[in-house]
VMD Tcl script that draws the C-alpha trace (Angstrom):
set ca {
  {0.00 0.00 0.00}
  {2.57 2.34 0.98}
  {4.48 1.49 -2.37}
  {1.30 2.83 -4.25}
  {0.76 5.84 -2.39}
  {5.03 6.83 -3.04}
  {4.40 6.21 -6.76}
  {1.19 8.15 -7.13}
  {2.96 11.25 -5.09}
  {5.67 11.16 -7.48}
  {3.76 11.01 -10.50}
  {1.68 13.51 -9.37}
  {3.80 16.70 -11.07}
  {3.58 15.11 -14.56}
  {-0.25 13.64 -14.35}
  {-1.29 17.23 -12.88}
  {0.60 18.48 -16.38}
  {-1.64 16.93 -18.43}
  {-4.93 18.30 -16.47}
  {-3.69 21.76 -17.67}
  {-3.74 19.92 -21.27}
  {-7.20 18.72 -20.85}
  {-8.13 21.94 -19.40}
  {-7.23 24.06 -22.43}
  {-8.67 21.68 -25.36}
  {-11.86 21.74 -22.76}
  {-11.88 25.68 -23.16}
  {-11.21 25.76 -26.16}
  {-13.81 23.36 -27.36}
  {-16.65 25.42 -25.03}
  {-15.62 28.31 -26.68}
  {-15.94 27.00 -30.31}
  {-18.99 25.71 -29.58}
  {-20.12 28.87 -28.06}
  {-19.11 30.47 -30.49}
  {-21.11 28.59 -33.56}
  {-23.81 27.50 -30.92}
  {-25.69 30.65 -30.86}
  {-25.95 31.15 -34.76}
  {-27.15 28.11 -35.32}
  {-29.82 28.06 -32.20}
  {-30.87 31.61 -33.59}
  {-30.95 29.97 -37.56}
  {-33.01 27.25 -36.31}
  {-35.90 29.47 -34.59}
  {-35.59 32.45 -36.98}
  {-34.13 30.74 -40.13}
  {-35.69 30.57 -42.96}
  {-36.35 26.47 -44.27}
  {-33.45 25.59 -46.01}
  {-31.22 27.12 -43.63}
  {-33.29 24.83 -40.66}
  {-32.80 21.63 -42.89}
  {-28.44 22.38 -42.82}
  {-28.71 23.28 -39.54}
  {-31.06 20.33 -38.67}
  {-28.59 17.59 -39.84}
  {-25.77 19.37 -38.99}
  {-26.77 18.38 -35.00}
  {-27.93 15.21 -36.25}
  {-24.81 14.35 -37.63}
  {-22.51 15.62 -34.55}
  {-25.57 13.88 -32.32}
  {-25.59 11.00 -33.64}
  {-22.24 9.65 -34.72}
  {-20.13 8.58 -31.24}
  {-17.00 11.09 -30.74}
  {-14.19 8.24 -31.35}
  {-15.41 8.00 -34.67}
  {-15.80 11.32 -35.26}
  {-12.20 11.71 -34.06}
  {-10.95 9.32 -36.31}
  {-13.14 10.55 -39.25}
  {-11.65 14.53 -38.66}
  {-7.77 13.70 -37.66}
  {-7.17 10.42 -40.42}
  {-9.70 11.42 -42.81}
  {-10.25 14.98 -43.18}
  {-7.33 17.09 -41.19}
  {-4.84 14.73 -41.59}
  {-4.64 14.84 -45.95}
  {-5.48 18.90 -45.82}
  {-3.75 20.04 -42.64}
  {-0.34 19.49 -40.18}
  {-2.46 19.50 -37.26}
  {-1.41 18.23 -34.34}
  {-3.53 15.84 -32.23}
  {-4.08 18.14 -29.42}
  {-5.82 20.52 -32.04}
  {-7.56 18.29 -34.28}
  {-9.04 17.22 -30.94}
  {-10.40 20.61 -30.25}
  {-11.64 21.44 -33.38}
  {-13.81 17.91 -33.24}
  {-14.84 18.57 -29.81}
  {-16.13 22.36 -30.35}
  {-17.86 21.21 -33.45}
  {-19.42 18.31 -31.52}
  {-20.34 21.18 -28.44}
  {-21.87 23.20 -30.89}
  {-24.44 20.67 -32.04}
  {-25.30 20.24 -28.62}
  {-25.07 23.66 -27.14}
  {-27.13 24.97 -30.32}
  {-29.90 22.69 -28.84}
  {-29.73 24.38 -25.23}
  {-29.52 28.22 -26.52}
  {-32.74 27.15 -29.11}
  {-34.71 25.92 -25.66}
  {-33.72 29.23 -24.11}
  {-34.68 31.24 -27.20}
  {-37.76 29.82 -26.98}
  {-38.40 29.91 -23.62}
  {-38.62 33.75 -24.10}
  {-42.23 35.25 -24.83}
  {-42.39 35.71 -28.54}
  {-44.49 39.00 -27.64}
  {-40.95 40.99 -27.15}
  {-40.00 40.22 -30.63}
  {-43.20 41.75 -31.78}
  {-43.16 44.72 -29.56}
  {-39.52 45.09 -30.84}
  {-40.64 44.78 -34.58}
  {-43.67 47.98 -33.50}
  {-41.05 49.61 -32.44}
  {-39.44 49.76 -35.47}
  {-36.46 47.66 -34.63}
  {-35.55 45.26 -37.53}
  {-35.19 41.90 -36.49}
  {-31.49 41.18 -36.34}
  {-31.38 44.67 -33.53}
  {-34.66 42.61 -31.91}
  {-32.81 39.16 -31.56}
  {-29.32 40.30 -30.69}
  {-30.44 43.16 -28.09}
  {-33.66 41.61 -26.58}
  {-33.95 37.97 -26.96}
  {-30.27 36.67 -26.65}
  {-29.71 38.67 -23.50}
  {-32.10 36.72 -21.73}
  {-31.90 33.69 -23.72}
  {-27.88 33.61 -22.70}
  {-28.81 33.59 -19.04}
  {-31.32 31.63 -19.15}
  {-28.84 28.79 -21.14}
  {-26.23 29.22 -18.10}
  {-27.82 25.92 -16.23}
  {-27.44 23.78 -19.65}
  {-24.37 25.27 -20.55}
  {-22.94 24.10 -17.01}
  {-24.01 20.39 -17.80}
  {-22.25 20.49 -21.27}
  {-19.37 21.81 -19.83}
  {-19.15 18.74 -17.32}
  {-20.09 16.41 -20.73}
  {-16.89 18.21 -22.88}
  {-14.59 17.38 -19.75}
  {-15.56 13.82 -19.87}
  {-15.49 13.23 -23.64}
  {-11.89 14.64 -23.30}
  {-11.02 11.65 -22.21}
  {-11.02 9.98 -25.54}
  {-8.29 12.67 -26.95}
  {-5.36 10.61 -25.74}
  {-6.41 7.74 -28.68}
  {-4.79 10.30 -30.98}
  {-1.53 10.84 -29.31}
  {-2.61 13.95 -26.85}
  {-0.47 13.90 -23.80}
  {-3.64 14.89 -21.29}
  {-5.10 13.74 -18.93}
  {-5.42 9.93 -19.55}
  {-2.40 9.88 -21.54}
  {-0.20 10.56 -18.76}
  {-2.53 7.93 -16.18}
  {-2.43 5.71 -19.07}
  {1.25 5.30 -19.08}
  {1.60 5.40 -15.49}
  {-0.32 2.32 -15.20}
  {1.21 0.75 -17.92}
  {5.24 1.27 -16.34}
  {3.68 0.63 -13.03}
  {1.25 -2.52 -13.49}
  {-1.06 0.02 -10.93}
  {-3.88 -0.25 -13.33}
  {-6.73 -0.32 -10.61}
  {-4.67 2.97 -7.98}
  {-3.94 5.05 -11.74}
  {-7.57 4.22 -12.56}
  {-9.12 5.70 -9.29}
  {-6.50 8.67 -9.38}
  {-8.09 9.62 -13.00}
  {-11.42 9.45 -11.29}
  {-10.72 11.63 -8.13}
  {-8.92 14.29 -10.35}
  {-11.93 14.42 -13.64}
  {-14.67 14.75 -10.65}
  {-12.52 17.32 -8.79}
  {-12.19 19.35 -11.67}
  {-16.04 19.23 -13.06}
  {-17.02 19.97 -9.45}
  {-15.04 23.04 -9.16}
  {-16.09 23.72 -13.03}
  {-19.81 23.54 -12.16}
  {-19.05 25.94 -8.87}
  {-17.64 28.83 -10.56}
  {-20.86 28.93 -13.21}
  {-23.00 28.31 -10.68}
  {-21.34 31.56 -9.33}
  {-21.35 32.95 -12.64}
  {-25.29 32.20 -12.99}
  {-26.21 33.68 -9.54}
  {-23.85 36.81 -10.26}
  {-25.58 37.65 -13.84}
  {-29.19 35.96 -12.60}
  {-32.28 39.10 -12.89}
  {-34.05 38.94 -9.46}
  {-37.52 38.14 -10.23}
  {-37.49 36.42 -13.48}
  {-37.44 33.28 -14.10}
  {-37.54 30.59 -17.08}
  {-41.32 31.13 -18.79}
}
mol new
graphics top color blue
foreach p $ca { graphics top sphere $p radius 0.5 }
foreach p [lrange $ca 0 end-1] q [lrange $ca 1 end] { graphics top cylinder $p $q radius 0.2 }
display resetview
């Protein structure tokens, strides 16, 4: 016992290098997915047919297909013949494109969550449409998203895990070949878990902060 516990301490500086790995493709991948996530919530709502339909199997496709393959499709089929990317960005790219199916799904709820009479009284106005939906609707559609947004979050950090298949040195990688020059499969194995739920809990506490800090007293999901 007292073996296991020495090697774990030791390997401790160069597993803990690898969270900071997983931590930036994470980011990285919410923020790609933020970043396409809202368009294509606000195209599926406000879009006109055609643009619902590309939109539509867009999510179904990133849905649908499990992330290993999609992995394998992006870094040996598409990336790798086009691109020098290395694994570690080929991963994020996959994984914000995959966040942005999802994430599109939890900004459409909140967009239509809010009362479709504010679009209207925006339109009497004489706002246009695009002024309507970028000043009036997303602002409370973002915060209302927060709570979803939080869950994918915790889902991104998870999937992450599947990154070291392509040669990243994260997270798993570095457990991974612990265990393997070790022979500590089952210790390495409940190190990985202590350190991916320690880092989604303290994930989920700062936007829980970040929801209570930007929540409007009063109002509430319709």
């Amino acid at each position: 016992m007292q073996e296991v516990i020495f090697t774990i301490y030791e390997s401790l500086p160069y597993i803990l290098g690898g969270c900071l790995v997983t931590l930036a493709c994470v980011s990285v991948a919410l923020l790609i997915g933020l970043t396409l996530g809202v368009p294509l919530a606000v195209g599926q709502v406000y879009g006109a047919a055609p643009l619902r339909f590309f939109i539509s199997t867009y999510v179904w496709f990133f849905r649908g297909c499990p992330l290993l393959v999609q992995l394998y499709i992006f870094f040996y089929g598409i990336f790798w013949p086009l691109f020098e990317l290395s694994a570690l960005a080929s991963s994020c790219i996959v994984l914000g494109l995959t966040s942005a199916a999802y994430q599109s799904q939890i900004f459409r709820g909140a967009i239509e969550a809010i009362p479709q009479g504010q679009l209207k009284a925006a339109r009497a106005l004489g706002l246009r449409d695009s002024n309507g939906i970028g000043f009036i609707v997303l602002p409370q559609a973002m915060r209302l998203a927060i709570p979803g947004w939080s869950n994918e979050f915790s889902i991104l950090l998870k999937d992450s895990a599947l990154i070291y298949l392509l040669g990243a040195s994260d997270t798993m990688a570095r457990i991974h070949q612990m265990a393997t020059t070790t022979n500590m499969h089952f210790a390495f194995s409940l190190l990985a878990g202590v350190i991916y739920f320690v880092i989604t809990l303290v994930g989920l506490k700062l936007l829980r902060g970040l929801e209570q800090k930007i929540h409007i007293p009063g109002y509430q999901k319709a």
